[in-house]
N, C-alpha and C positions, 0 to 999 in steps of 0.2 A: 311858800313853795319849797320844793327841796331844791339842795344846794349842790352843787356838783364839787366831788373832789376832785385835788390835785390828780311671725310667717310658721310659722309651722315649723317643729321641730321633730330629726329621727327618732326612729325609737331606740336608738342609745346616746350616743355624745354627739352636741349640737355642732352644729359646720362654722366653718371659721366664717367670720363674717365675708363682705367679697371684697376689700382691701385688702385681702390676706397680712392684716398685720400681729404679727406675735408678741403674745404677751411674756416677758422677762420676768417682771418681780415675782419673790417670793410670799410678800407681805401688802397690803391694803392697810395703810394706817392716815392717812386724810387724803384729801384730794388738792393740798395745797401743793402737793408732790408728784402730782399728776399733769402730764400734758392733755390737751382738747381731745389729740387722738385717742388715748389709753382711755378716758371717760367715754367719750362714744363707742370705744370697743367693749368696755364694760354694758353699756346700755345694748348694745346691738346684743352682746351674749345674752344677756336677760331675754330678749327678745325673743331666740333660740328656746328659751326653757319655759316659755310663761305658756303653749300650749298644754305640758305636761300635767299641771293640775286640772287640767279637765279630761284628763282620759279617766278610766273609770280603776285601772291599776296603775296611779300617779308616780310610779318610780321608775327611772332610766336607770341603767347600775356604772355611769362616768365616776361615782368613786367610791365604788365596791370594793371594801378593803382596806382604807382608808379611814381614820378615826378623829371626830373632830371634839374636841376641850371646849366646853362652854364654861369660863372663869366670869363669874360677873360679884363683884367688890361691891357695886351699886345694886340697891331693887330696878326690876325691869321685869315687863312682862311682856310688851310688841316686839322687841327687839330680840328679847330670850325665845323667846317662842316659834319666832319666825324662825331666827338661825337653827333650830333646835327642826323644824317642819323643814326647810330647803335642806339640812344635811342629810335627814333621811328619804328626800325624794331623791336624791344622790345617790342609795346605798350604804351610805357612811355608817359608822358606829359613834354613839358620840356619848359624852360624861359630861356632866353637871358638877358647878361647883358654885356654890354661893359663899359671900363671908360671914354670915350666920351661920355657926356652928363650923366652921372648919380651925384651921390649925391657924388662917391668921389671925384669930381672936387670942391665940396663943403667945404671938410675938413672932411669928415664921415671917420672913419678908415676900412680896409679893414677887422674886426673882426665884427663892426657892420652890414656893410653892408650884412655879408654873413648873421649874425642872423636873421636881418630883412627880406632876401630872403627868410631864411630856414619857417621863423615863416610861413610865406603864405604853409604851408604842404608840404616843398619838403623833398625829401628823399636821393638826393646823390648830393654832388655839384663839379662839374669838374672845377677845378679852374686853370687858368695861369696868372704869377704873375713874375715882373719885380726884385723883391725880393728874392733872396732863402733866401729856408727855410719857404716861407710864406705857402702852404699848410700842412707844418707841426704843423704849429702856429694853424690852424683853425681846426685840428686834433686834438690838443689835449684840444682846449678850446668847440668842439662842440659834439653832440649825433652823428648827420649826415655823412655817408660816404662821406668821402671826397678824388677827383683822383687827384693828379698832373698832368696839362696838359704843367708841363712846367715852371719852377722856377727859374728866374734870370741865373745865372752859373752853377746852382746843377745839374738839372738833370730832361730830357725829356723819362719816362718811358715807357708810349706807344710806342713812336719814335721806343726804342732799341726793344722793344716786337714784333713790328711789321718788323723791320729788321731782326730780329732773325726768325720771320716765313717763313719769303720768302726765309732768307738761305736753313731753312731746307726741304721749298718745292723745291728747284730748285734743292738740291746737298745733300737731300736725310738725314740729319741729322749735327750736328757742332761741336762735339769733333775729336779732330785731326785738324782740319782746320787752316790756316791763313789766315787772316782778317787784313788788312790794309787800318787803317782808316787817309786819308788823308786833310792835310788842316789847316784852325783854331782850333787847339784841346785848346786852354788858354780860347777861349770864347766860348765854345760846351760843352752843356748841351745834347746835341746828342751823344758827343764821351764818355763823362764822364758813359751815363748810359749802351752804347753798349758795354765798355769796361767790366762793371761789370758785366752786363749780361753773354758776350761770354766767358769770363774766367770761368762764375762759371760751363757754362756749356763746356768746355772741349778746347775751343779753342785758339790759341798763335794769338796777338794780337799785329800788332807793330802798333805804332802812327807818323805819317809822315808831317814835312813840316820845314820850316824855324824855326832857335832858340828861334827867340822873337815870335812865335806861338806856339813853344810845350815847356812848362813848364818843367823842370826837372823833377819835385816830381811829375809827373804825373807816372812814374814809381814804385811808392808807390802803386798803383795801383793791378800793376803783371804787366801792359805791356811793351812792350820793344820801343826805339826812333830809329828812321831814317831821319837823315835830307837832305838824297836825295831818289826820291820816282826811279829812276833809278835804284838805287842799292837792293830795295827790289820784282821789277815786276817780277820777275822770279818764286821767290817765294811763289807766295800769289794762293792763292784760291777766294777771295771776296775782292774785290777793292770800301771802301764806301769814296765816295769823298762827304768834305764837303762846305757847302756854306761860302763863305767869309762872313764875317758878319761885312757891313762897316758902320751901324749904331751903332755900339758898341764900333768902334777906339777911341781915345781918341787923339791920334798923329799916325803919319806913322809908323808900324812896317813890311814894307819889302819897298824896295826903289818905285816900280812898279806897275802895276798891269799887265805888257805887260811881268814885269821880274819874277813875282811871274808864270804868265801863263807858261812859258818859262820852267819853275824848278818841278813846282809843277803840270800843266794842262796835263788833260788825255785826248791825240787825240790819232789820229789811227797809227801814229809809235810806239808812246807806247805799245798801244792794241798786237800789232805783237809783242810785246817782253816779253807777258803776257803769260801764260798756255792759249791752246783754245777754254775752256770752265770755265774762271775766268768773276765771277759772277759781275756786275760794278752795284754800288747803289749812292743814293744822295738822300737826305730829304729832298728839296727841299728846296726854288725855288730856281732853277737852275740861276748863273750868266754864259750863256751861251757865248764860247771863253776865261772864266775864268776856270771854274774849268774843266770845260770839253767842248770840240767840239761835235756841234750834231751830225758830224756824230754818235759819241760815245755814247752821248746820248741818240739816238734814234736808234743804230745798235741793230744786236741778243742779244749781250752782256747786255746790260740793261736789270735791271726789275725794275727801276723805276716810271712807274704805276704799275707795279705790287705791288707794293711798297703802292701805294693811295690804291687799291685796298683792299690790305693784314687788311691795318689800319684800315676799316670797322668792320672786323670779330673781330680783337684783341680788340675794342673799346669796340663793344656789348662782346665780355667776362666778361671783366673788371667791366664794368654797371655790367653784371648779377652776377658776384661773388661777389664785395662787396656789396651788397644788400642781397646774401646767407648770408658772415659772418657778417652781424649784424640783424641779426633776435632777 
C-alpha cells in the first residue's frame, strides 16, 4: 500500500474571473511558485478562452501587437505547437527557434541567444531547455516575460495546468481526489509540477512504480509512494500514466520493458479493478503496450486528447497573463 509522507468567452479579452483577483507576475516558470489562488486564476482564465476555438474565426486580438519567441533547446512537438496555435489565436506574432542549426551549435550561450531574439521587439519568450532552472536564469537576467515550457528535471508547468483543467472539467473540481501518478517520477518534470499543483489545490497524491524510478525524497513533496500500481487501483479517482523516458536512462533501471509493462502497464484488467468513472491521462507520446494498451488508451476512460485539446486554452492564458503582469 502506499506510504504517506512526512462559460463562454467575449469576443475580445476574457473577463476577469468573479474573485476579481489580479495577476502580478511577469513570468510562469513552475507552479512550485505559485499560490492555490494564482493556479485557479490561471485555470478559470483558460476557461474564458477555450470557447474561442470553436468559433468559426478562432482569433480574439488580447495580443495584437505583441510578439512571442518560441526558443526550444529540446525536440517537442505538443508543446511547440500548442504555444505556437494559442499565440496566434491571440493575435500575436511569433518566431521559432530550435537548437539545430541555430548559433548555439556555435558556442552562443543560451542568455545571449534569448537577448539577441528578444532585441528583434519580442515581448514574451516561451522557453524549453535541457537544463533546469535555465528559464529561471533568463527571468531574472531579462525585462521579457518569460514561460517555462519545460526545464531539464524541474518542472513542466503548463503540462500540470492543463492536466489539472481537464480533472476538473471531467470530475467537476480536485480537492478531495486521489490522483495516481504512475511511472518514471525520478526523470518527470510532469510528475514533479502535477504534484505541486494538485496538492496545493486539495488533492492526496500517490506516485507509483519501481524503486530505482520513485526517489524517496519525492515525498518531501506531500505525496505519498507505491511501488505496486495493483495495490493503489481501488482507490484512485485519476490514473495519469507516464511516459518512459528512455532517452534519459543512463543504465537499466528496471530489468524489462515486457516486466516493467507487466507491474506497472495500464490494460483493461486493471481498468475492471479501477472505480468506473476513474479518469486515465498520459502527456504524451504514448509508448503504446508500454505504459498503457490502446484499448485503454483510446476507451471511454481516456481523455487524452482531451488533454491536447485542454493545453490550447491553458497556453493562450498563460500568453495572456504574463503580458497583463508586466505592463
Amino acid at each position: 500500500m502506499a506510504k504517506k509522507a512526512s462559460s463562454s468567452s467575449p469576443r475580445t479579452d476574457p473577463p476577469a474571473p468573479a474573485d476579481a483577483f489580479v495577476w502580478t507576475r511577469k513570468d510562469l516558470l513552475g507552479l512550485d511558485e505559485l499560490s492555490a489562488q494564482e493556479i485557479l486564476h490561471v485555470l478559470d482564465t483558460a476557461g474564458s478562452f477555450e470557447e474561442v476555438s470553436t468559433r468559426s474565426i478562432k482569433k480574439v486580438p488580447a495580443l495584437r501587437g505583441k510578439v512571442v519567441a518560441l526558443l526550444f533547446f529540446e525536440d517537442s512537438t505538443r508543446t511547440r505547437m500548442s504555444f505556437e496555435l494559442a499565440a496566434s489565436r491571440l493575435s500575436a506574432d511569433t518566431l521559432q527557434m530550435s537548437a539545430k542549426g541555430s548559433s548555439v551549435t556555435k558556442g552562443e550561450t543560451t542568455l545571449d541567444t534569448a537577448r539577441n531574439i528578444a532585441a528583434m521587439g519580442v515581448d514574451v519568450l516561451v522557453i524549453r531547455h535541457s537544463q533546469s532552472g535555465a528559464p529561471h536564469m533568463l527571468a531574472r537576467q531579462m525585462p521579457e516575460s518569460i514561460i517555462n515550457a519545460g526545464d531539464g528535471q524541474h518542472e513542466h508547468p503548463t503540462q500540470a495546468l492543463l492536466d489539472m483543467y481537464t480533472i476538473r472539467q471531467r470530475l467537476g473540481g480536485i480537492e478531495g481526489l486521489t490522483v495516481a501518478i504512475v511511472g518514471d517520477i525520478a526523470h518527470s518534470r510532469v510528475a514533479r509540477s502535477n504534484i505541486l499543483g494538485l496538492r496545493k489545490l486539495g488533492a492526496r497524491v500517490i506516485v507509483v512504480g519501481p524503486p530505482t524510478l520513485v526517489p524517496g525524497a519525492i515525498t518531501a513533496m506531500g505525496c505519498e509512494i507505491s511501488h505496486s500500481l495493483d495495490d493503489v487501483l481501488g482507490e484512485v479517482d485519476v490514473i495519469n500514466m507516464l511516459r518512459i523516458q528512455f532517452e534519459r536512462f543512463s543504465s537499466n533501471l528496471f530489468p524489462s520493458v515486457r516486466e516493467y509493462s507487466q507491474s506497472y502497464g495500464l490494460n483493461s484488467q486493471r481498468l475492471k479493478r479501477c472505480r468506473k468513472d476513474v479518469l486515465v491521462m498520459h502527456p504524451g507520446p504514448i509508448n503504446r503496450g508500454v505504459e498503457l494498451t490502446s484499448d485503454v488508451a483510446d476507451g471511454p476512460n481516456s481523455c487524452i486528447l482531451q488533454q491536447v485539446t485542454n493545453g490550447l486554452a491553458i497556453r493562450m492564458a498563460v500568453l495572456y497573463l504574463v503580458t497583463q503582469g508586466n505592463r
